[in-house]
N, C-alpha and C positions, 0 to 999 in steps of 0.2 A: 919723711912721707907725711907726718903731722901739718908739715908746714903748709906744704903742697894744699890739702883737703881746707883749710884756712886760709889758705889765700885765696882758694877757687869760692868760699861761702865770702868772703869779703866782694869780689867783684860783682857777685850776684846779686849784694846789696845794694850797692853803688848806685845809684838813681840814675836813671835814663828818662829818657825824655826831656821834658820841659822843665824847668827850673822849679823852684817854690815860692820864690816872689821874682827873681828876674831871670832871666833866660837869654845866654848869649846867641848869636845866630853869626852862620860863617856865610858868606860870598865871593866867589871866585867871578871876578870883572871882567870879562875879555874883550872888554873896549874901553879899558882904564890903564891909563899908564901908570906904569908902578913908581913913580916919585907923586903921584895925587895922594898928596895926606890921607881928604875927607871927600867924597863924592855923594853927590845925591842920587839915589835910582828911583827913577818915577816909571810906577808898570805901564802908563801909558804909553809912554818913549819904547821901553823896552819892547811892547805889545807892537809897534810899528814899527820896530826895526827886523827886516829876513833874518832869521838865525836865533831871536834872542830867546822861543820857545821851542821845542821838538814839535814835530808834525802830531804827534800821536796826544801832547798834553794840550794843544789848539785846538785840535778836536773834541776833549774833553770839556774845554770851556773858553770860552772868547773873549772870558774876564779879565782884565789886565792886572797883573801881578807878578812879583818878584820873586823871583827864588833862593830860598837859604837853607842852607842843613845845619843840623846841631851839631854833628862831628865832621869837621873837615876832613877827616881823613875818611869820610862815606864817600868823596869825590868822583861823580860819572866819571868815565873816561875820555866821554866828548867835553867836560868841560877844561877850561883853564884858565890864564890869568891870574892876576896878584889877587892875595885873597886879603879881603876886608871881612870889618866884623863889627856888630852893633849888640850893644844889652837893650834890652827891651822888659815893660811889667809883665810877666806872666798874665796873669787876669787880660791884659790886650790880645793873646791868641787863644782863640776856640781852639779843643778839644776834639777834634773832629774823631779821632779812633775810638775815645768814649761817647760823643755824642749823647752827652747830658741833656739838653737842651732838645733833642729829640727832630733836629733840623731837618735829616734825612726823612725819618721818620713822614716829620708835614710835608717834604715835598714831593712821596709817595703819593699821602693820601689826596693830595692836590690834584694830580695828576690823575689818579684815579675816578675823583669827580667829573674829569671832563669826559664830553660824548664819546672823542675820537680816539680816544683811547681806550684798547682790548685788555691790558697787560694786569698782572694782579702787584699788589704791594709785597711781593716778595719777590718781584725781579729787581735788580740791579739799578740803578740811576742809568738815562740813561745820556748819551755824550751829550752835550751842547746845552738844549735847555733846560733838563734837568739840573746837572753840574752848574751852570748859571744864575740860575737862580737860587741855587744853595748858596752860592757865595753871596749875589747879592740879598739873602735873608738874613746871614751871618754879618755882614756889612750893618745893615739895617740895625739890628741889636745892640753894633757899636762895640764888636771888634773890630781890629785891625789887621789880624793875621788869624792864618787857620795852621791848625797841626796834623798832620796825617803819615802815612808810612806806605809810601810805592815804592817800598822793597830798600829803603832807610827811611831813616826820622828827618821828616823836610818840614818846614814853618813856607806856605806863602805869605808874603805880607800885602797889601791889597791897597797904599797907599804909599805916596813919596817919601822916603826914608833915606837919611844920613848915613853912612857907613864910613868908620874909617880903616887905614891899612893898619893890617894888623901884622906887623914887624917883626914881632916872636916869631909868628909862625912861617913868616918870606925865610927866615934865616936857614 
């Protein structure tokens, strides 16, 4: 029973999230053949192709970006294909569930300056230009990917990026 209550404070420990200096990121390709070593994904491309985002995260933001989870095995069930995987420096992806940096925060009170807007700083972002220009602020700053949690731990990355197949885990 010892054991038990010790392994359970072990996992608890176990760091989640984002890395501490680098940080691997998984992607499932579904327009990658699985003998492609190394691919490039550019959110442009992907942003222009039907299918490559859900209805409901286009809505959210019109930003072109790619999508990666930190546990493959968090895997929608709409997605599939060979899964590829890249390390990346930590310090390149914002924080977005801490929001250090207080991003959200300015592009409340932004929004709140302008005329045509009734709403107060304690509603929500809201879809399209809000969410938009949070990314492109986060951008701006000179990250390259953001970290957030809709319901798992996802990194977008918000520029062309390398990925290769990651073999272990096809097996």
């Amino acid at each position: 029973m010892f054991d038990i209550f010790e392994n359970w404070k072990k996992f608890l420990k176990e760091e989640k999230g984002l890395g501490s200096g680098i940080t691997k990121l998984y992607h499932y390709c579904g327009r990658c053949e699985k003998d492609q070593e190394s691919v490039v994904l550019d959110p442009q491309r992907g942003r222009d192709q039907p299918g490559s985002y859900s209805r409901r995260e286009y809505e959210t933001s019109q930003v072109p970006r790619v999508f990666f989870y930190l546990d493959p095995a968090d895997r929608e069930s709409v997605v599939s294909g060979p899964l590829y995987s890249v390390e990346v420096p930590t310090p390149q992806i914002y924080n977005l569930w801490e929001d250090e940096n207080k991003y959200i925060r300015r592009i409340k009170e932004k929004r709140e300056e302008e005329k045509y807007w009734y709403g107060s700083i304690s509603q929500p972002l809201r879809k399209g230009e809000d969410w938009n220009n949070l990314f492109y602020l986060i951008m701006e700053e000179g990250y390259k990917g953001v970290y957030y949690k809709p319901g798992f731990e996802a990194v977008v990355w918000l520029e062309p990026i390398v990925v290769t197949l990651n073999k272990q885990e096809e097996k």
